[in-house]
VOKOL-523335 format. One record per residue: residue number from 1; residue in one letter; x, y, z of N, C-alpha, C in turn. Coordinates in Angstrom, 2 decimals. Example, Ala and Ser with C-alpha at 12.3 -4.5 7.8 and 13.67 -1.06 7.14 Angstrom:
<nodes>
(node 1 'A' (13.19 -5.69 7.80) (12.30 -4.50 7.80) (13.20 -3.30 7.80))
(node 2 'S' (12.85 -2.25 7.08) (13.67 -1.06 7.14) (12.90 0.03 7.87))
</nodes>
This chain:
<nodes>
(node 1 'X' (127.15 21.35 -86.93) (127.81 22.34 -86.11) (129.17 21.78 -85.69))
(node 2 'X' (130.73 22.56 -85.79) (131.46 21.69 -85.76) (131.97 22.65 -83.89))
(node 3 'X' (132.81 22.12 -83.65) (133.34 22.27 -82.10) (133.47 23.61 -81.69))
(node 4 'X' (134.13 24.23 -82.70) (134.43 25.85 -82.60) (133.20 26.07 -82.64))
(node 5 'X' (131.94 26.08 -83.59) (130.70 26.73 -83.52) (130.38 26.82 -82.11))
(node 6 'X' (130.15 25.52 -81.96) (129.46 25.06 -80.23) (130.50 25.64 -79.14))
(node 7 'X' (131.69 25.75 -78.77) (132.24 26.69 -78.15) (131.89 28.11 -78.04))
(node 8 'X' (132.37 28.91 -79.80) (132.07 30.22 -79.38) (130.61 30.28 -78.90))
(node 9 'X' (129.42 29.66 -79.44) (128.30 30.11 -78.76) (127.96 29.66 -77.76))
(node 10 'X' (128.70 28.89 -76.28) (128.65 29.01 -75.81) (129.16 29.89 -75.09))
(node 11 'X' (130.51 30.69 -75.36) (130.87 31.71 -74.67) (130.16 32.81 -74.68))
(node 12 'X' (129.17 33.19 -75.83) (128.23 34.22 -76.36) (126.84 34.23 -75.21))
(node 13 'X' (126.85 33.26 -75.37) (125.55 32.93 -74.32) (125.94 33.30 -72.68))
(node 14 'X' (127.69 33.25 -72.33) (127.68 33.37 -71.11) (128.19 35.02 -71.02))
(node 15 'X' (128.62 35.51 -72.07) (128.90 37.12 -72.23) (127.44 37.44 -71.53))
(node 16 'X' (126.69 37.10 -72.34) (125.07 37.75 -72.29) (124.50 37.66 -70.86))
(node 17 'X' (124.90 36.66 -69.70) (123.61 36.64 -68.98) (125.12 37.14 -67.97))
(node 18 'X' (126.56 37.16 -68.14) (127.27 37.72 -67.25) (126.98 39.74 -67.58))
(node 19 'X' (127.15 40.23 -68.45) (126.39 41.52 -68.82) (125.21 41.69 -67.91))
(node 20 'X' (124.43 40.74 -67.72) (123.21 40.99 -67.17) (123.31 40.81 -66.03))
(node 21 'X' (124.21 40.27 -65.52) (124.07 39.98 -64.10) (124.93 40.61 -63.75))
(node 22 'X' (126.41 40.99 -63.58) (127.50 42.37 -63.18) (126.79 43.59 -62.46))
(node 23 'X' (126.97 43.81 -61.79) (127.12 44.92 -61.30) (127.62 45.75 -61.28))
(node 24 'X' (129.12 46.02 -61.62) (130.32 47.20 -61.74) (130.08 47.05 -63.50))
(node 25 'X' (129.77 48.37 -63.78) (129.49 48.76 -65.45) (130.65 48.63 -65.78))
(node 26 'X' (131.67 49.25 -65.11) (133.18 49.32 -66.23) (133.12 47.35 -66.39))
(node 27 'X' (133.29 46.68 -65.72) (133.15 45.41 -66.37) (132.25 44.94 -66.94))
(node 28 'X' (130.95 45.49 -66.81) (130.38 45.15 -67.84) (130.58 45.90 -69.48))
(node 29 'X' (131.18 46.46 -69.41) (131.37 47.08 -70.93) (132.74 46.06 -70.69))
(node 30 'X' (133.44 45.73 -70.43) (134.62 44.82 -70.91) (134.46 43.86 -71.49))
(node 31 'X' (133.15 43.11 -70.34) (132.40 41.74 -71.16) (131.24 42.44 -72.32))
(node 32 'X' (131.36 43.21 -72.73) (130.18 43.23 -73.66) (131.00 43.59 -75.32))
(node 33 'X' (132.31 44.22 -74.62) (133.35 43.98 -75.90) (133.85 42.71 -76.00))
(node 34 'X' (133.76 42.11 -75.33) (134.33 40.49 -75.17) (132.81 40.19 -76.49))
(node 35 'X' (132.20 40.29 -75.88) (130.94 39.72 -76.66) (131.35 39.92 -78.25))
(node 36 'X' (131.33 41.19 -78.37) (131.33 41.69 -79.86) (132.44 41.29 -80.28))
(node 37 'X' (133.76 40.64 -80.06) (134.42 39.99 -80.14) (134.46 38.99 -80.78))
(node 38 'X' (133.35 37.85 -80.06) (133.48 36.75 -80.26) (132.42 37.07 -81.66))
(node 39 'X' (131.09 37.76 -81.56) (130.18 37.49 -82.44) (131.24 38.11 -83.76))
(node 40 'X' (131.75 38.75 -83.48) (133.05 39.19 -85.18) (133.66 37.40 -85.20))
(node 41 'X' (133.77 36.84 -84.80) (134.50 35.64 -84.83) (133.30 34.63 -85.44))
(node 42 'X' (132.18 34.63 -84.84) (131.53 33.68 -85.63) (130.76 34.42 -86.95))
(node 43 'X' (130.98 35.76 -86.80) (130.79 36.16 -88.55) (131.57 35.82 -89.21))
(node 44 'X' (132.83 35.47 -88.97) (134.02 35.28 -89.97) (133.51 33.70 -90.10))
(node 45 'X' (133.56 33.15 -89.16) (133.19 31.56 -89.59) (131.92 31.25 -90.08))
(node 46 'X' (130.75 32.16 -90.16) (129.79 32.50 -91.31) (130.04 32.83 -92.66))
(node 47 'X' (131.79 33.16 -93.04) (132.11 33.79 -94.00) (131.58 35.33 -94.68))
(node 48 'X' (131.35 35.48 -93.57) (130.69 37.15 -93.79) (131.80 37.95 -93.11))
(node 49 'X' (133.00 38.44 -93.80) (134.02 38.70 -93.38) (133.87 40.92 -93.38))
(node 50 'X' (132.52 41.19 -94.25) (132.59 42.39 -93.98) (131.69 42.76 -93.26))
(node 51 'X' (130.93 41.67 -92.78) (130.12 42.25 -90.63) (131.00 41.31 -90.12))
(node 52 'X' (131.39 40.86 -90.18) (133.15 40.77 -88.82) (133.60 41.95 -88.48))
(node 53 'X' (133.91 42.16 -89.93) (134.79 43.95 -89.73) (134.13 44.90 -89.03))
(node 54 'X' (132.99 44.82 -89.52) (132.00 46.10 -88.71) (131.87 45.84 -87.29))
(node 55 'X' (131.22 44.66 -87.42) (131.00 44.26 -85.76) (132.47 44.61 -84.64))
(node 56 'X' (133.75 44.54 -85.58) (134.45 44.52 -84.47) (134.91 46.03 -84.12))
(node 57 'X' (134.42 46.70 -85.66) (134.76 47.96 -85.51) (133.82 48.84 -84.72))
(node 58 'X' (132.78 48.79 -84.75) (131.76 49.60 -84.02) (131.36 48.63 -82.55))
(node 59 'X' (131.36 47.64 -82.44) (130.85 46.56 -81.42) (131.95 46.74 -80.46))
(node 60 'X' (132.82 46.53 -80.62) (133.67 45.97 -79.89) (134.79 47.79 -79.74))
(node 61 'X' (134.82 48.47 -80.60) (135.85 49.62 -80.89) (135.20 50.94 -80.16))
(node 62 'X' (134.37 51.25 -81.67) (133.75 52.42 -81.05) (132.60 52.67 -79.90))
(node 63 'X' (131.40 51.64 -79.99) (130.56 51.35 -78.93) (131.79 51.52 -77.66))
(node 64 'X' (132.02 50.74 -77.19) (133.05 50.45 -76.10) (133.61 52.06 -76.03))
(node 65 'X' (134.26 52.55 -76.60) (134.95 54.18 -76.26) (134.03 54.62 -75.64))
(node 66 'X' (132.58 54.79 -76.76) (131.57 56.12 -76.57) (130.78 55.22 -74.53))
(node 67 'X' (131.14 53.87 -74.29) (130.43 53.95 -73.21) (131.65 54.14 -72.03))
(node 68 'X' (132.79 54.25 -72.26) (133.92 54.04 -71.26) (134.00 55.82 -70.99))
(node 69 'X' (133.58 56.45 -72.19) (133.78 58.13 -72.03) (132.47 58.22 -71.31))
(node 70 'X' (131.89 57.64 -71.43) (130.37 58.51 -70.75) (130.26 58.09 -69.32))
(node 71 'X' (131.56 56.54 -69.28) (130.99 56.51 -67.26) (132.15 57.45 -67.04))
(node 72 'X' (133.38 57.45 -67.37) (133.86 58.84 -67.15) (133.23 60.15 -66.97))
(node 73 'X' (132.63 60.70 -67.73) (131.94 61.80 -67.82) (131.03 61.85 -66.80))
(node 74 'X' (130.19 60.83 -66.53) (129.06 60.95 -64.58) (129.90 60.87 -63.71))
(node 75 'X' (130.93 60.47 -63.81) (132.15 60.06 -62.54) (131.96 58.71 -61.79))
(node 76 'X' (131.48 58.04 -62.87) (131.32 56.67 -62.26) (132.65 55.77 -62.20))
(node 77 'X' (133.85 55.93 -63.18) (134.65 55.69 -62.93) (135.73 57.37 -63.21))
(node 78 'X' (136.91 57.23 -62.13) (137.96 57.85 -62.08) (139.09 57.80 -62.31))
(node 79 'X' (139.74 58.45 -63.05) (141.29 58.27 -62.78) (142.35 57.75 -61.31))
(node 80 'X' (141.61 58.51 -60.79) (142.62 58.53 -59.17) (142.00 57.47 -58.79))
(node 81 'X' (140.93 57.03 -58.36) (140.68 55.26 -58.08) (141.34 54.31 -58.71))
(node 82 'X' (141.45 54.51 -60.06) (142.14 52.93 -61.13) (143.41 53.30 -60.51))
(node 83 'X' (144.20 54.43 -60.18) (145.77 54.61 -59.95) (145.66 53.84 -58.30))
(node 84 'X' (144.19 54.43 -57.32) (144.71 54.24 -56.27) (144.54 52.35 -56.13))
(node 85 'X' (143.84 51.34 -56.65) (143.21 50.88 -56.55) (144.64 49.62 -56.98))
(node 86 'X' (145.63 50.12 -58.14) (146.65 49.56 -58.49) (147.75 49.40 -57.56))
(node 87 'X' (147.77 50.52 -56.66) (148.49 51.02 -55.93) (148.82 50.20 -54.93))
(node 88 'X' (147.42 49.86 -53.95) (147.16 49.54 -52.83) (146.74 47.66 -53.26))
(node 89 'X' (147.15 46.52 -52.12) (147.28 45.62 -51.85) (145.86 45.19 -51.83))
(node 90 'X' (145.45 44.12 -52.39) (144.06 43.37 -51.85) (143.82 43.30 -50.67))
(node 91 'X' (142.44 44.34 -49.86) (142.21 44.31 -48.49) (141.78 43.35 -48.32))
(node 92 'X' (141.43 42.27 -47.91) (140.40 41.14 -47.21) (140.22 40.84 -45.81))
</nodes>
């Protein structure tokens, strides 16, 4: 196993239990395209360069749309929050 192996799967391993542990979904679909990301990265260094492609195309592309439209669609996330949210200063 050379350094890059042992890196990306460690970042794979921490996608996975940060997914699981998040609470705010819109970040968890960020880290879960992060994920599909990296696993397109260690397909390529598997030399399986056409599930790279896929993985990054459906994993990371389309998956990711079809779940970013659907918390849209319950109103879990909004337009006018991400604007107001940019807007306004870190309360603490």
């Amino acid at each position: 196993m050379t350094l890059l192996d042992g890196i990306l799967l460690t970042f794979l391993i921490i996608c996975a239990v940060a997914v699981s542990v998040k609470r705010n979904l819109l970040a968890s679909i960020v880290i879960y395209m992060g994920f599909s990301l990296i696993m397109s990265v260690i397909w390529l260094t598997l030399e399986a360069p056409d599930l790279a492609i896929t993985e990054a195309a459906v994993g990371a592309g389309v998956t990711g749309l079809l779940f970013l439209a659907t918390l849209k669609k319950i109103h879990a996330i909004k337009a006018d929050d991400v604007r107001d949210r940019e807007d306004k200063p870190d309360e603490k």
